[in-house]
C-alpha positions as CSV (number, residue, x, y, z in Angstrom):
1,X,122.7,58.8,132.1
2,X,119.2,60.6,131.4
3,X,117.7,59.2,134.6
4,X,121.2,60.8,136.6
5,X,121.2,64.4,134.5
6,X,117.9,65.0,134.1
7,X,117.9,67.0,131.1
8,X,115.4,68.9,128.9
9,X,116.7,68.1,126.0
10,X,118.5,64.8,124.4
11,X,121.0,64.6,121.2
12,X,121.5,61.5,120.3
13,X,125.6,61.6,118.3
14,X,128.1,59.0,117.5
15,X,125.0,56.3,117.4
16,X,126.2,55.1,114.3
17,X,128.8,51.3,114.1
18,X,131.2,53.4,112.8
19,X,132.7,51.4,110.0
20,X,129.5,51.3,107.4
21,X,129.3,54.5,104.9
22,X,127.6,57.4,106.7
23,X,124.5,57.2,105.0
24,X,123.8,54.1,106.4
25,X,122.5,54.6,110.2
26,X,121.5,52.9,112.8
27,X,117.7,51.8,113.9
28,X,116.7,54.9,117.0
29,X,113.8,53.1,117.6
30,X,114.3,51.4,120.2
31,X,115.7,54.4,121.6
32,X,112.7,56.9,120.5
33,X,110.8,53.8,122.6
34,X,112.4,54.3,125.6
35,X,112.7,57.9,126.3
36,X,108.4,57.8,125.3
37,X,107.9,55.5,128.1
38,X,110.4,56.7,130.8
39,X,110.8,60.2,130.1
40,X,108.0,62.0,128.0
41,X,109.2,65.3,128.7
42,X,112.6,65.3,126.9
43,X,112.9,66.7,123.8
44,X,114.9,64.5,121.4
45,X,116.7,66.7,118.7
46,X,118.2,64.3,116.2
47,X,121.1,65.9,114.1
48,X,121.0,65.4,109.9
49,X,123.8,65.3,108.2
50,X,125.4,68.7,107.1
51,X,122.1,70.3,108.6
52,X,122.8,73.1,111.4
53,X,120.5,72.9,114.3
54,X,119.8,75.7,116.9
55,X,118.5,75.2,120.3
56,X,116.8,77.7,122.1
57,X,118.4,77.5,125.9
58,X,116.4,80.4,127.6
């Protein structure tokens, strides 16, 4: 999807196996791995929970 929208920034959501308790999350490493390699230039924002995050889009 990243390769086909090309964006500059990337939030990973709904990553987790749903059924475990929330505070229990899934391994983005493999993830983090990827988008190093095949695209350096995207910004990864990852959301914490009941933490707002703002996102400068100028």
């Amino acid at each position: 999807m990243v390769d086909i929208l090309k964006p500059k920034i990337v939030i990973p959501v709904h990553w987790d196996n749903f059924f475990p308790p929330i505070s229990r999350t899934e391994d983005l490493g493999p993830f983090f791995k990827y988008m190093e390699i095949n695209h350096p230039n995207i910004e990864i924002i990852v959301p914490e929970i009941d933490n707002e995050i703002k996102i400068d889009l100028k």
